[in-house]
N, C-alpha and C positions, 0 to 999 in steps of 0.2 A: 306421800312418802316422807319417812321421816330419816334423817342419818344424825345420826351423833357418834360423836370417838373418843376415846379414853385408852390407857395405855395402863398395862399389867406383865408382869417379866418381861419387857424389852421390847414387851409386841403390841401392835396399834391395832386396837377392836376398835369395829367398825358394826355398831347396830343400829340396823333398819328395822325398820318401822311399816308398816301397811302394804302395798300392794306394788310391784316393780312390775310394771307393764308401759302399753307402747305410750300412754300419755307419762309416765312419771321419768320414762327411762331417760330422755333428754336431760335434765336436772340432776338427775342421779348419776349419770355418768359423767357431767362434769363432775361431782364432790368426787366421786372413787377417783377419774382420773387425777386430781390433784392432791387425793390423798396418796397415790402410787407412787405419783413424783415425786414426794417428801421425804423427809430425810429417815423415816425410818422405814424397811424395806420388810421387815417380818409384818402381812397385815391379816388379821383373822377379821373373816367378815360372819356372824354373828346373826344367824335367821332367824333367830330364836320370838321372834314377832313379825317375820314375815308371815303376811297372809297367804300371799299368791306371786307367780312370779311366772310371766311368758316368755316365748324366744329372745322379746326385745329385750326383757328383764336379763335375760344367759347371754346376751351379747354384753350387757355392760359390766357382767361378772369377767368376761373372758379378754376382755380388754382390759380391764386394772391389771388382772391375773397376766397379759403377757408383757405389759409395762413393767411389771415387779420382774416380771422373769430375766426379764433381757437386761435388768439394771442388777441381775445378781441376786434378789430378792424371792417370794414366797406370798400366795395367797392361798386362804384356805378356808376355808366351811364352819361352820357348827351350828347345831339344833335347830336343822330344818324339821319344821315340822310334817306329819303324813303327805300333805300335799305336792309342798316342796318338794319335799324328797322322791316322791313320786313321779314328776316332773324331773328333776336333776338326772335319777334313773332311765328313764323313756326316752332323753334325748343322749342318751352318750355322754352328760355331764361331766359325770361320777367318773371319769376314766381321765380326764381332762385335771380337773381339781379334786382334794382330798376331804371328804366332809365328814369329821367330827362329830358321835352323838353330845358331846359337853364341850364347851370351852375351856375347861382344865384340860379333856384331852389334847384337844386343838395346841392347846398352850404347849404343853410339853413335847409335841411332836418340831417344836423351831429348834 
């Protein structure tokens, strides 16, 4: 698993890279928690190279997402691919967090 961040209108993209499951999820979940805690609170997370992603993968979605919440902040979705999105849908995700087919839309929705 790969995270890198970069920042475009005000908001912190956050793109993964590879497969967010129960071996990556530990690692993964530090970067996101630490990137929640930062000082900018709008964070588009960015699937658009995710391959695959299990429960433990939506756990560490749903813990950034409720650190940004509770600090007044925002997390959000874009360009999951079939699978992903397949997955986000089947567990009740999608009703939780908001997912973006582009990251322009994503963008403009903060």
């Amino acid at each position: 698993m790969e995270i890198s961040t970069r920042e475009a209108y005000g908001v912190q993209i956050v793109d993964m890279k590879g497969r967010l499951d129960s071996r990556t999820a530990g690692p993964s979940s530090d970067e996101l928690v630490r990137i929640a805690k930062g000082e900018n609170k709008q964070v588009l997370i960015n699937l658009g190279e995710l391959e695959f992603i299990t429960s433990a993968g939506l756990r560490v979605l749903l813990v950034a997402a409720k650190l940004l919440q509770t600090s007044g902040g925002a997390l959000k979705l874009c360009n999951a691919n079939e699978m992903v999105q397949q997955v986000l849908e089947t567990s009740g995700f999608n009703s939780l967090l908001k997912l973006y087919p582009t990251e322009a839309d994503a963008i403009k929705s903060f």
